[in-house]
C-alpha positions as CSV (number, residue, x, y, z in Angstrom):
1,X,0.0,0.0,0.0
2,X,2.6,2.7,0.9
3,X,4.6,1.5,-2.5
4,X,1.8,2.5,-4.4
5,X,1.6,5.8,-2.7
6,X,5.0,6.3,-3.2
7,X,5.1,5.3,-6.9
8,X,1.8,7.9,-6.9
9,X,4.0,11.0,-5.3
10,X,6.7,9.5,-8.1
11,X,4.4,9.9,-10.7
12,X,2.8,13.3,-9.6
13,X,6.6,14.9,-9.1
14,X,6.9,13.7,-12.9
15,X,4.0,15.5,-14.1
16,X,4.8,18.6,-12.4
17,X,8.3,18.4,-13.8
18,X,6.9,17.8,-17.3
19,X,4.6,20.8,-17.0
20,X,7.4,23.2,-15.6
21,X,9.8,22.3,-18.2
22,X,7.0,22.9,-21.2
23,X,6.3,25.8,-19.8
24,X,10.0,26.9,-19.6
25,X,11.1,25.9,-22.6
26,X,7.7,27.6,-24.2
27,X,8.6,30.5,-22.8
28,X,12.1,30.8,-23.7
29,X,10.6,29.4,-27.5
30,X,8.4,32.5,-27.3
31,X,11.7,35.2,-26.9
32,X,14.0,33.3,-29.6
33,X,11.7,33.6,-32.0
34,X,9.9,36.9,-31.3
35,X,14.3,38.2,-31.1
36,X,15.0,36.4,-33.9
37,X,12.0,38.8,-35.6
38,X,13.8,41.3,-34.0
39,X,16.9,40.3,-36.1
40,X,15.0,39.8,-39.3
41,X,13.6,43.5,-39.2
42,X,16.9,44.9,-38.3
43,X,18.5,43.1,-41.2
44,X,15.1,44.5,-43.7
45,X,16.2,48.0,-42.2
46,X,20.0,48.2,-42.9
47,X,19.0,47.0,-46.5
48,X,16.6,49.4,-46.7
49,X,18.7,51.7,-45.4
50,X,21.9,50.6,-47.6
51,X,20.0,51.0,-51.5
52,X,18.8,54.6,-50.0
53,X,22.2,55.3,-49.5
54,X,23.1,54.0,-52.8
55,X,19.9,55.4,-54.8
56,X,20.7,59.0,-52.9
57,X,25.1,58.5,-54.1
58,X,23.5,58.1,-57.5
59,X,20.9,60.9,-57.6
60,X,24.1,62.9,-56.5
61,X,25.8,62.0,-59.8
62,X,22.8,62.5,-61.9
63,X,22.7,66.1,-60.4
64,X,26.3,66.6,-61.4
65,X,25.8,65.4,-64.9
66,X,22.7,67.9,-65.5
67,X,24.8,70.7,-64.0
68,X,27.8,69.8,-66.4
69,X,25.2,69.5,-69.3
70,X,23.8,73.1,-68.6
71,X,26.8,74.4,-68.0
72,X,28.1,72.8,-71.7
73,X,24.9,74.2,-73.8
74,X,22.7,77.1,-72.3
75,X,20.0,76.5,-74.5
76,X,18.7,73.6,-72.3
77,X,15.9,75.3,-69.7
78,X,15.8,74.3,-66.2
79,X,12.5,72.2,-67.3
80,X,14.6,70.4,-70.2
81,X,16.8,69.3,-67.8
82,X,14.3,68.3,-65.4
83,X,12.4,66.5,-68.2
84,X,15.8,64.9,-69.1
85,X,16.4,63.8,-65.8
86,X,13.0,62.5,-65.1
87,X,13.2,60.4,-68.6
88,X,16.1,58.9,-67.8
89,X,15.0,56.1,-65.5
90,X,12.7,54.6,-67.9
91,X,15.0,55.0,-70.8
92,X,18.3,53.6,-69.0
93,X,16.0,50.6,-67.8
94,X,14.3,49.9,-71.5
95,X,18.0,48.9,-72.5
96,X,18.8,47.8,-68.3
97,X,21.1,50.3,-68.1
98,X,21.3,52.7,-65.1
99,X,20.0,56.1,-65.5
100,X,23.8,57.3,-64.9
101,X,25.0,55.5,-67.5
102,X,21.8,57.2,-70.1
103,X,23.2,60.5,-68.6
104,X,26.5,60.3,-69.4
105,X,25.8,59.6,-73.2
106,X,23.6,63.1,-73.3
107,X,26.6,64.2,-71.9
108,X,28.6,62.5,-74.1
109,X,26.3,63.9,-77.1
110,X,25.9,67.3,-75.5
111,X,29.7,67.7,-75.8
112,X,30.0,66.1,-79.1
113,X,27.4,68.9,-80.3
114,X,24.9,67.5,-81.2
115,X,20.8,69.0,-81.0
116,X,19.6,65.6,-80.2
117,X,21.1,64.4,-77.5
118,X,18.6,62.1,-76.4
119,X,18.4,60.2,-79.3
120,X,21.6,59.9,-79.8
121,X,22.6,59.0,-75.9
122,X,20.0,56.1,-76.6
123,X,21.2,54.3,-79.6
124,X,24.4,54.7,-78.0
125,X,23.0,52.1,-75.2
126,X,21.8,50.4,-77.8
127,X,24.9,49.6,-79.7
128,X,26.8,49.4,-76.3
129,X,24.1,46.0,-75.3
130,X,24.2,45.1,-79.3
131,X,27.9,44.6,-79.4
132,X,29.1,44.3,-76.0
133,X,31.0,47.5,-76.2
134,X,32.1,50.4,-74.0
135,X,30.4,53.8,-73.5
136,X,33.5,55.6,-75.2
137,X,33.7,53.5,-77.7
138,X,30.0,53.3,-78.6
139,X,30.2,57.5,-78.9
140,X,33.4,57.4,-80.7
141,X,31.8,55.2,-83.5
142,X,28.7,57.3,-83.9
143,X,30.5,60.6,-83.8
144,X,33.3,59.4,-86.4
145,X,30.8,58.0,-88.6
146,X,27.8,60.4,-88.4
147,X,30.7,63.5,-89.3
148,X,32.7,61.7,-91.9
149,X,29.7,60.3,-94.0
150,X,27.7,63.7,-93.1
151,X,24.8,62.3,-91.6
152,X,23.9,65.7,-89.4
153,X,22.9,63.5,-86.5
154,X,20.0,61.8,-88.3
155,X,19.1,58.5,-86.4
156,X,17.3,57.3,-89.3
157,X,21.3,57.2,-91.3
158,X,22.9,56.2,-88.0
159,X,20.8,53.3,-86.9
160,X,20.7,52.0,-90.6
161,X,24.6,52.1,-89.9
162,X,24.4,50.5,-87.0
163,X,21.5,48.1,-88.1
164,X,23.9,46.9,-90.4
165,X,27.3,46.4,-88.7
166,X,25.9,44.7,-86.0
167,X,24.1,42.0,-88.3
168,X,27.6,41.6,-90.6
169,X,29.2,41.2,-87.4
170,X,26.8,38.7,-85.8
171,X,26.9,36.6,-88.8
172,X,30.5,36.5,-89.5
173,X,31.4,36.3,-85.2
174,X,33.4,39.4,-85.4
175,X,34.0,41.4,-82.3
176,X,31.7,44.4,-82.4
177,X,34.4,46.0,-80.4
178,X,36.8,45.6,-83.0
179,X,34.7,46.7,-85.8
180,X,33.7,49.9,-84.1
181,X,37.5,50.8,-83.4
182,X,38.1,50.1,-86.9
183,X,35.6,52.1,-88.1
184,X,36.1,55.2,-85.9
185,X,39.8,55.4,-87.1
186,X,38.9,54.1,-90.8
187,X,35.6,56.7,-91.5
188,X,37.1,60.1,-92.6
189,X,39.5,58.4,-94.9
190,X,37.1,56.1,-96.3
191,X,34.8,59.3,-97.0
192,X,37.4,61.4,-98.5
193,X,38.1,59.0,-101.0
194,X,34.8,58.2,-102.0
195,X,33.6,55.2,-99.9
196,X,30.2,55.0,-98.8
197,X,29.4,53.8,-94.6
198,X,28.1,50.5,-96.2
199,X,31.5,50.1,-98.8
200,X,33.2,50.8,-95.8
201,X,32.0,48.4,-93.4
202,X,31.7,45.5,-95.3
203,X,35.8,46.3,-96.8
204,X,36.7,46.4,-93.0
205,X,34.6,43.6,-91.7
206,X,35.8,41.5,-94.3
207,X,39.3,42.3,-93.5
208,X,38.9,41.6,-89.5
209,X,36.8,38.0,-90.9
210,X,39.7,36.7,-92.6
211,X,42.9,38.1,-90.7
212,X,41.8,37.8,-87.2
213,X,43.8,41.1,-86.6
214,X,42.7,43.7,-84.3
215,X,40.3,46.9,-85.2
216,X,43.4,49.5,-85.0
217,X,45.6,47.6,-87.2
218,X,43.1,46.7,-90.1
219,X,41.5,50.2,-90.0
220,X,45.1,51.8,-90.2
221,X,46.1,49.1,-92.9
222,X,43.1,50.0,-94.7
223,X,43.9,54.1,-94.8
224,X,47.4,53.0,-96.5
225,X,45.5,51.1,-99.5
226,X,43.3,53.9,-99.9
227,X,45.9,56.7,-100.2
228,X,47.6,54.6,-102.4
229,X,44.6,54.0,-104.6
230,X,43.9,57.9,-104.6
231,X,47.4,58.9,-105.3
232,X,48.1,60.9,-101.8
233,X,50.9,61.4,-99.7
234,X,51.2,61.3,-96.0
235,X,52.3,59.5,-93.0
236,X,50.4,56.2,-92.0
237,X,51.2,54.6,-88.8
238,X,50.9,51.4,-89.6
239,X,54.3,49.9,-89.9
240,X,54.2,50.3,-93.6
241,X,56.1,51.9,-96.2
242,X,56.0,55.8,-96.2
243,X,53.5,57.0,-99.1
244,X,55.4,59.3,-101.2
245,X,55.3,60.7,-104.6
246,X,58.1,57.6,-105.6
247,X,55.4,54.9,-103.5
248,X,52.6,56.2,-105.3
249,X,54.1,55.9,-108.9
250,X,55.2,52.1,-107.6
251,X,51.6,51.6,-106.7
252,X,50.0,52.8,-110.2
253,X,52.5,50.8,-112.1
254,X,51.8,47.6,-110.1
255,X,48.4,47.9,-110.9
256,X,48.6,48.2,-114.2
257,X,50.8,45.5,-114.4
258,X,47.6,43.7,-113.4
259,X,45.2,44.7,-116.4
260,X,43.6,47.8,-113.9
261,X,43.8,51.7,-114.3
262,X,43.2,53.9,-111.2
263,X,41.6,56.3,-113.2
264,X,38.3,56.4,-116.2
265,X,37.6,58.9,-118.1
266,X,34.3,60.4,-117.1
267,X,32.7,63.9,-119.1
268,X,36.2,64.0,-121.1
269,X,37.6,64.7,-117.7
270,X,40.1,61.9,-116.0
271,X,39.0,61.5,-112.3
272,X,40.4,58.5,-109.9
273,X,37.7,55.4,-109.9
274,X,36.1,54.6,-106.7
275,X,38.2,53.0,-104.7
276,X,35.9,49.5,-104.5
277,X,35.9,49.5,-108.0
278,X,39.5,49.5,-108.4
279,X,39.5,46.3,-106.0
280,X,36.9,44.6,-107.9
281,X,38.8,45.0,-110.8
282,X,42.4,44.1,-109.2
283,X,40.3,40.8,-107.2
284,X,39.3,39.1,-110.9
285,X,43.4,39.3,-112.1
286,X,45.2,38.8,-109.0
287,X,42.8,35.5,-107.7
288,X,43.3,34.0,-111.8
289,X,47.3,34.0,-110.8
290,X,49.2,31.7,-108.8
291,X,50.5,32.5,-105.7
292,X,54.0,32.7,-106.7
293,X,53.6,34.9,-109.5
294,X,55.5,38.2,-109.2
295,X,52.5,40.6,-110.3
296,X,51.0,39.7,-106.8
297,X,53.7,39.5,-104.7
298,X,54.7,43.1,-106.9
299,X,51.4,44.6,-106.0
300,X,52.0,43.8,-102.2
301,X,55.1,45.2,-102.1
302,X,53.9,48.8,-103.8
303,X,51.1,49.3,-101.4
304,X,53.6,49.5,-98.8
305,X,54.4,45.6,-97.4
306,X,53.0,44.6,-93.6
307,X,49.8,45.5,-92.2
308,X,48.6,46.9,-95.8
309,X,49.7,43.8,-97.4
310,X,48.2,41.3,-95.3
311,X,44.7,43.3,-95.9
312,X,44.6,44.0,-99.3
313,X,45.6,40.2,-99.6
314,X,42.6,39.7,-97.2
315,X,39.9,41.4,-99.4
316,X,41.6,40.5,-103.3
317,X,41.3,37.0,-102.0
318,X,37.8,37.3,-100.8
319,X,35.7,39.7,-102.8
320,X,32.6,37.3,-102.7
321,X,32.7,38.1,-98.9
322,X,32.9,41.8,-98.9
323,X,30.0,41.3,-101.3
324,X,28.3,39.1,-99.3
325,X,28.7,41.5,-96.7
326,X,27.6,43.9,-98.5
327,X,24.8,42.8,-98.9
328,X,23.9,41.5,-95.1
329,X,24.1,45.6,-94.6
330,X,21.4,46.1,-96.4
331,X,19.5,43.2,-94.9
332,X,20.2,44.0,-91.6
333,X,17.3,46.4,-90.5
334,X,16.2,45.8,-86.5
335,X,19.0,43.7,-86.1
336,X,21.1,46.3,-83.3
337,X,17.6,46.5,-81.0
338,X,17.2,42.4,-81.5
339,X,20.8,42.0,-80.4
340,X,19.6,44.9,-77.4
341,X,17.5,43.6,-76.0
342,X,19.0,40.2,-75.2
343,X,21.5,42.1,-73.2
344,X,18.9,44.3,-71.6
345,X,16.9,41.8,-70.4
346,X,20.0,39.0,-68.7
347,X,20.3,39.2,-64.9
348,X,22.4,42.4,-65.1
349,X,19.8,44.0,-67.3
350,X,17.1,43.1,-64.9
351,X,19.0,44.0,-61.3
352,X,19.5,47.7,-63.3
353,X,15.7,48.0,-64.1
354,X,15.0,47.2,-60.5
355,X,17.6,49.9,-59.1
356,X,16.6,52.2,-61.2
357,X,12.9,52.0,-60.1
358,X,14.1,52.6,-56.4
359,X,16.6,55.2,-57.1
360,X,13.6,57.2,-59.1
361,X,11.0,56.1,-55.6
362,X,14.3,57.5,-53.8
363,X,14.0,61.0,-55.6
364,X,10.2,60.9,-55.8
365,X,10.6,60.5,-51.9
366,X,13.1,63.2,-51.5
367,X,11.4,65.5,-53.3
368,X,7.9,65.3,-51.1
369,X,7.2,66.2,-47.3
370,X,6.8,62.4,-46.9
371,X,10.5,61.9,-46.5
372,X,10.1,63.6,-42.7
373,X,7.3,60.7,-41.9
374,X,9.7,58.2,-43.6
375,X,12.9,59.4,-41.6
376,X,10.8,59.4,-38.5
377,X,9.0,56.1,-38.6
378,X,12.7,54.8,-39.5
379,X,14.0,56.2,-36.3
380,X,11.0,55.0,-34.2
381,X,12.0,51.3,-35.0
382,X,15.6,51.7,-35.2
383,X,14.9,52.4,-31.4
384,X,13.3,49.1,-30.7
385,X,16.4,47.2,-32.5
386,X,19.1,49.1,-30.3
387,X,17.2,47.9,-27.4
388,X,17.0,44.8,-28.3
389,X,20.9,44.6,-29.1
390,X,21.8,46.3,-26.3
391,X,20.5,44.0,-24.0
392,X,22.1,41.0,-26.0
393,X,25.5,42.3,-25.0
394,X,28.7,42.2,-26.8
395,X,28.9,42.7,-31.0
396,X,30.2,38.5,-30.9
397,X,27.2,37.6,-28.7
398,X,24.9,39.0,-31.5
399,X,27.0,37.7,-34.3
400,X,26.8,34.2,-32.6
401,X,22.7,34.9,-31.9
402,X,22.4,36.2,-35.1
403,X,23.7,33.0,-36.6
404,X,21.4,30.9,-34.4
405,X,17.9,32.8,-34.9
406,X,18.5,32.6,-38.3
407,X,18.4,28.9,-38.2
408,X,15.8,29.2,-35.9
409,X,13.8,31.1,-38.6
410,X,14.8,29.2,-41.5
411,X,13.3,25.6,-39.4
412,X,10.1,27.9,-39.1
413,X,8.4,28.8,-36.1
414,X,6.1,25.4,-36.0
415,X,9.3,23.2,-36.6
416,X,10.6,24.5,-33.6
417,X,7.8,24.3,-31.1
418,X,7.7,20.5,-32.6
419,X,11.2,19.9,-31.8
420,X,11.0,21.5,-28.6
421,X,8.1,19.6,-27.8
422,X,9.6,16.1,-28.8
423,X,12.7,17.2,-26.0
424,X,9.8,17.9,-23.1
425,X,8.7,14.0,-23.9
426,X,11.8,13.2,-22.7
427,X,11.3,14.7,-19.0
């Protein structure tokens, strides 16, 4: 009888233990997770708190950039530049670009000029996604060409242009970058001596295709077989042979040598032939003899040996793909915004659009009486997170709690109280 009393008492103490220790451990459940919410805001508050600092450094640099472009061309009104800088979220992210980096090409443009800055500081981002290419580069290859082929700024001429390089290049795997250097050194020549932008894209493409050599060298290769087609002197610095009145004379008779004349007679006048025609004319004789024969390795010699060499080689050798070329130029409308927009729209692209939609909430923010609330209401619950941290102690106590709650949190509030549960069977 007083064995079962005591195994009752036994089993009583037990059942009170049970209960103290749920209730315990509840309790103690209860403050990790409510401090581990604690955490989680504090952490949603220094990010916050982090892109604001970022959106506001950028609006900074926006500011600057409007000041420099007012500064650069008076005629743009306070509301231009407001209308300017307003635009250029919504721009920079069609192309997921940030709106600094829209700004900087009306800079760019502004500098350069130009009347239309917008229009041209956007198909400069769209070149830049098309080809992969820098911001400086991107304006040096509109700027060259747009002034050497005397486009006066028309996007209609420049996109066709750019339409057009970017499908040649995408076709043929040539670096965009390459082609765009080319073409900024290559334009002016090209244009003085009588080369359209499509001639001289497809010659320079077509050059890069079969060489492998970079932009710079082609392009300067390139202004030594043109001087020497149009009989003019000057330095090239290309590693060639100087182009002097003796060079020239060289050249001419080489040619001839080959069945071809640098010159027609057009009106009863003599005039120099276009200089595409001249190669057309030089690709049929020199491709019909064998490598060895002397009238090529003559011809190569004239036009000033090295880099010039190993182009005009290049194209003489390949006319059927400058022509081809050619004619992928023409074909390639729509083909600079479809090469865009697969830039625009990868992971970069995408984390751009979305900072530039908080930078612009950032300004929209500034610019109201509802940043004062903000700021406030920021404070107020910055408050309740240095209390709670100051009563955690030390800055390796919270890294070490920190750690913990976030497992805590990750295991979910349920898990928990399941697991804790399970460990109060044990009692």
């Amino acid at each position: 009888m007083g064995s079962n009393n005591n195994e009752q008492n036994n089993n009583s103490l037990l059942s009170k233990l049970n209960e103290f220790f749920k209730s315990q451990l509840s309790d103690a459940t209860g403050k990790l997770v409510e401090v581990a919410d604690q955490f989680s805001l504090a952490s949603a508050i220094e990010n916050i708190s982090s892109k604001t600092r970022e959106a506001i450094s950028e609006l900074k640099d926006l500011d600057t950039i409007l000041r420099d472009i007012s500064k650069t061309n008076s005629q743009f009104s306070k509301s231009d530049l407001e209308k300017i800088g307003n635009a250029s979220f919504d721009i920079a992210s069609k192309y997921g670009k940030t709106a600094t980096d829209y700004l900087s090409n009306v800079q760019d443009a502004v500098h350069a000029g130009y009347k239309n800055v917008e229009e041209i500081a956007e198909l400069s981002l769209a070149i830049q996604n098309a080809g992969n290419i820098t911001s400086e580069l991107a304006n040096q290859y509109i700027t060259a060409t747009d002034k050497a082929f005397e486009m006066d700024g028309s996007i209609k001429g420049l996109s066709t242009s750019l339409d057009g390089a970017t499908n040649i290049a995408n076709n043929h795997l040539i670096d965009m970058s390459e082609l765009a250097e080319a073409m900024s050194i290559v334009s002016s020549q090209a244009a003085n001596s009588g080369l359209e932008v499509d001639e001289t894209t497809a010659a320079i493409a077509t050059m890069l295709s079969v060489t492998k050599q970079s932009g710079s060298e082609m392009a300067k290769a390139f202004q030594g077989i043109l001087m020497n087609m149009q009989q003019v002197t000057g330095e090239v610095n290309d590693g060639g042979a100087a182009i002097d009145t003796k060079s020239l004379e060289k050249y001419k008779k080489a040619c001839e040598e080959l069945g071809v004349s640098l010159t027609t007679i057009k009106g009863g006048m003599v005039s120099l032939k276009d200089p595409m025609q001249i190669i057309g004319e030089l690709s049929n004789t020199y491709t019909a003899l064998d490598d060895s024969d002397a009238k090529r390795t003559n011809l190569l010699s004239a036009v000033g040996g090295g880099d010039r060499a190993t182009a005009l080689n290049a194209i003489l050798e390949n006319y059927d793909l400058y022509e081809k070329m050619f004619q992928e130029y023409k074909d390639g409308l729509g083909s600079m915004d479809e090469a865009a927009n697969i830039t625009a729209y990868s992971w970069e692209g995408s984390l751009n659009r979305i900072s530039n939609t908080w930078t612009d909430t950032v300004e929209n923010i500034a610019n109201s009486d509802a940043i004062i609330t903000l700021l406030n209401g920021f404070n107020g619950v910055l408050s309740v997170i240095n209390n709670v941290t100051n009563a955690l102690g030390s800055l390796g106590t919270i890294g070490v709690g920190a750690g913990i709650f976030a497992s805590f949190k990750n295991i979910g509030k349920r898990c928990m109280s399941v697991q804790i549960s399970k460990i109060v069977l044990l009692f």
